[in-house]
N, C-alpha and C positions, 0 to 999 in steps of 0.2 A: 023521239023514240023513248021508249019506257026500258029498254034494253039496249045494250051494243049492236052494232053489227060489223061483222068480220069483211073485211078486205082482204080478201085473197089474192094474192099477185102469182101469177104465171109467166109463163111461154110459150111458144109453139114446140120448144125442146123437152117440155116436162109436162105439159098441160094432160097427159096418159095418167099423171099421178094420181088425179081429182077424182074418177070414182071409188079408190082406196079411199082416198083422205073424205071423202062423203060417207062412206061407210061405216067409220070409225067414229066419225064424228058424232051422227046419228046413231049410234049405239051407244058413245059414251057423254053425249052431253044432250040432256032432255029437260026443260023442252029447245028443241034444237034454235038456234042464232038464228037469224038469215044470214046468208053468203051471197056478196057481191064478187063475182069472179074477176077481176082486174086480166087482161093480155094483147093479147093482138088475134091472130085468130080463132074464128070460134071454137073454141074445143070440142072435138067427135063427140063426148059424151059430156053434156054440164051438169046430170045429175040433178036438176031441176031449180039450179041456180042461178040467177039472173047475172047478167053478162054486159063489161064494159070495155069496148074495142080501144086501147089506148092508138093505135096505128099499126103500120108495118111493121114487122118485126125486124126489118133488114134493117129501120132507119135507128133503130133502137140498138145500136152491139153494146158488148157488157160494160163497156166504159159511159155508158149513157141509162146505167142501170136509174140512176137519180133521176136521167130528167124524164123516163118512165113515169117514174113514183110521183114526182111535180106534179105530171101531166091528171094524177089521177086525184091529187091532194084538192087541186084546181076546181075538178066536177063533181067533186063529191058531195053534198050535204053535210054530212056526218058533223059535229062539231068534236064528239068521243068514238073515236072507232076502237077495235082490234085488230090490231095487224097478224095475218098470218101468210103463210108460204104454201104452196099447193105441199111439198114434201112432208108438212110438221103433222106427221100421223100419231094419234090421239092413243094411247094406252093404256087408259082406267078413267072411270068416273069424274067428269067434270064438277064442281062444286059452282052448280050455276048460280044459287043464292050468292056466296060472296062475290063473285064476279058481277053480280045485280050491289050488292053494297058497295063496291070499287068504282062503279061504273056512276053511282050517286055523288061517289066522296069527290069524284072527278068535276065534275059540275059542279059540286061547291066552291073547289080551291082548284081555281082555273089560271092559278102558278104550277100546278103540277103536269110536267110534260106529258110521261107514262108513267105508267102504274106495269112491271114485271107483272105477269099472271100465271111464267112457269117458274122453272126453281133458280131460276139466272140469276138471282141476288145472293144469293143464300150462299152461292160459292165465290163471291166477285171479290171481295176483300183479298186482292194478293192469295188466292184457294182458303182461306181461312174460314172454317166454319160461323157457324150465328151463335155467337154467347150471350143467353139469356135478355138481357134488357140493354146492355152493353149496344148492339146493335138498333133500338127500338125508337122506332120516330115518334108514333102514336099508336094508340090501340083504336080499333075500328068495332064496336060489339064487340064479336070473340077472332077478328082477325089484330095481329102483330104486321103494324106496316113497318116496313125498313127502308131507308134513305141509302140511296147509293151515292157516295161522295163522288167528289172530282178525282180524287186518285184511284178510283176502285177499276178493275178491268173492264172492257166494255160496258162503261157507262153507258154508252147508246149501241146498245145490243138491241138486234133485229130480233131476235129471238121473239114468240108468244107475249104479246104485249096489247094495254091499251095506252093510246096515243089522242094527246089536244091536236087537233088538225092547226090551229092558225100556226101554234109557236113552235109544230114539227116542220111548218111551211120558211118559220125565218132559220132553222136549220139547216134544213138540207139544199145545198148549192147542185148547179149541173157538172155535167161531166165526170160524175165517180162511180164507180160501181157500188155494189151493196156491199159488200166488205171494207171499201174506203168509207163510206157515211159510217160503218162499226169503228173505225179505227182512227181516220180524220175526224170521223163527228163528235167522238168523245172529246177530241182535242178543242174540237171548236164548242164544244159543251161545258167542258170544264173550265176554258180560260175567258169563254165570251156571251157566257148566255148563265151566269151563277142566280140570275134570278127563275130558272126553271128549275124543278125540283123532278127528280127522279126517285122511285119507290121502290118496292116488292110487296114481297108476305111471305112469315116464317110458316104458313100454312099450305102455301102452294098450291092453288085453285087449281091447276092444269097442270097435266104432265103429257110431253109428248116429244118425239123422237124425231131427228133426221133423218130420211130415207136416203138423199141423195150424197147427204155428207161432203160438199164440193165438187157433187157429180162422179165421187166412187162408186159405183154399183156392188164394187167388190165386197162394202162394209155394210150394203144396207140391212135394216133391222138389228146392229150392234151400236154398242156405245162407244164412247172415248178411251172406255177399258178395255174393251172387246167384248164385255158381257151383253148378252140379248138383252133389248129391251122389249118387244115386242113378247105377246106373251102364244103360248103355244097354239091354244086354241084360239086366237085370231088367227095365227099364219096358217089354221089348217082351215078355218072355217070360211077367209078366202082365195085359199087355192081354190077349195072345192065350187068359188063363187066365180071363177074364173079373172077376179081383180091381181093377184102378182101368181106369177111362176110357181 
C-alpha cells in the first residue's frame, strides 16, 4: 500500500456510530483512506466499507476487548495501519500529505511502534505543554516528530494512531480491555519493550473527538473542559442528514 489503511474497531453496541463517523470523515479527509470495519456483526449501514467478522460478540465481553484486537492483528495484512474507533468523529481538515510522510518514515524505522496522528502527545508530558525543541526527536520536512518517553501519560494511548502491526502483536496480551492495554500497556511498554519507539507531531495531522466518552451520551460532542468540539454547522448539517438527533 502507497497509503495507510484505517482499522476501525466496533461493536454491535456502537456499530450506529459508522455512518457519522463516514460522513466526517469523507468531508474532512481527501482523498479519503480506505476503511476496514473490524466487529462482530454486520453493521445496518457500512457506508461502503469493507467488513471483517471478528466472531460473536457474546464470546467477546469487554474484558476480552484485547483478544478482539489479536484476533484482527492476526488477519490483517497491513504491516502499518491506523488505528481508529467507530466514535473518533473527525472535526477539521485532515493533513493527508503528512500522514502520507509518517506513514513512509514508518517503513523506514521499523523500531518505531506508533506514530500519535492526533494531539495526544502534545499534552502527555505530566499536561505539560511542547517547549520548542526541548521536546524534538527529529524533524521530518516541515513536520516536528516528538518522542514520547516511558514516563509520559498514556504512552500507549489508543487514541488516532499509526501502529507496526508485528511489535503491537508482542504487546498486547489477552484478557484486558482497551483501557487496561492504555494503562497495563504503558507499563509493559515502558519497562519491557524500551526498544520500540513511540512518536507524535507538534503539527497534529488529525483532530478528532469522542462521541461516546466511555459510553456517556450525556457528554457527546464536548470535551474534557466541557467546551464543544464539534463545530456548529456539522451538528446541523447532520441533523438535517438524519446521522445524530
Amino acid at each position: 500500500m502507497t497509503y495507510p489503511r484505517i482499522i476501525l474497531m466496533t461493536c454491535d453496541k456502537s456499530d450506529y456510530l459508522i455512518p457519522g463517523y463516514a460522513h466526517l470523515l469523507r468531508k474532512y479527509w481527501q482523498p479519503t483512506p480506505e476503511v476496514l470495519v473490524c466487529g462482530f456483526r454486520t453493521p445496518p449501514d457500512l457506508c461502503g466499507f469493507d467488513f471483517f467478522s471478528i466472531g460473536d460478540f457474546a464470546d467477546y465481553p469487554i474484558d476480552k476487548w484485547s483478544d478482539a484486537f489479536l484476533k484482527v492483528l492476526d488477519r490483517i495484512p497491513d504491516e502499518v495501519f491506523i488505528f481508529m474507533l467507530e466514535d473518533y468523529w473527525l472535526y477539521r481538515h485532515v493533513d493527508a500529505q503528512a500522514i502520507k510522510m509518517l506513514y513512509d518514515y514508518m517503513h523506514q524505522f521499523t523500531n518505531v511502534l506508533k506514530i500519535d496522528i492526533c494531539s495526544d502527545r502534545l499534552g502527555a508530558q505530566g499536561g505539560q505543554p511542547f517547549v520548542q525543541d526541548a521536546n524534538t526527536y527529529a524533524h521530518l520536512n516541515r513536520l516536528d516528530l516528538i518522542q514520547s518517553l516511558p514516563g509520559w501519560d498514556y504512552h500507549m494511548s489508543l487514541w488516532a494512531g499509526m501502529f507496526r502491526r508485528d511489535l503491537l502483536k508482542r504487546l498486547i496480551i489477552p484478557g484486558e480491555t482497551a483501557q487496561q492495554i492504555e494503562m497495563s500497556g504503558t507499563t509493559r511498554l515502558s519497562t519491557k519493550h524500551g526498544d520500540m519507539l513511540v512518536l507524535g507531531t507538534r503539527q497534529v495531522p488529525l483532530r478528532h473527538g469522542n462521541i461516546l466518552r466511555g459510553g456517556d451520551k450525556s457528554h457527546q460532542y464536548m470535551g474534557t473542559g466541557g467546551q464543544m468540539w464539534m463545530r456548529e454547522v456539522d451538528l446541523r448539517e447532520m441533523r438535517e442528514m438524519g446521522l445524530i438527533e
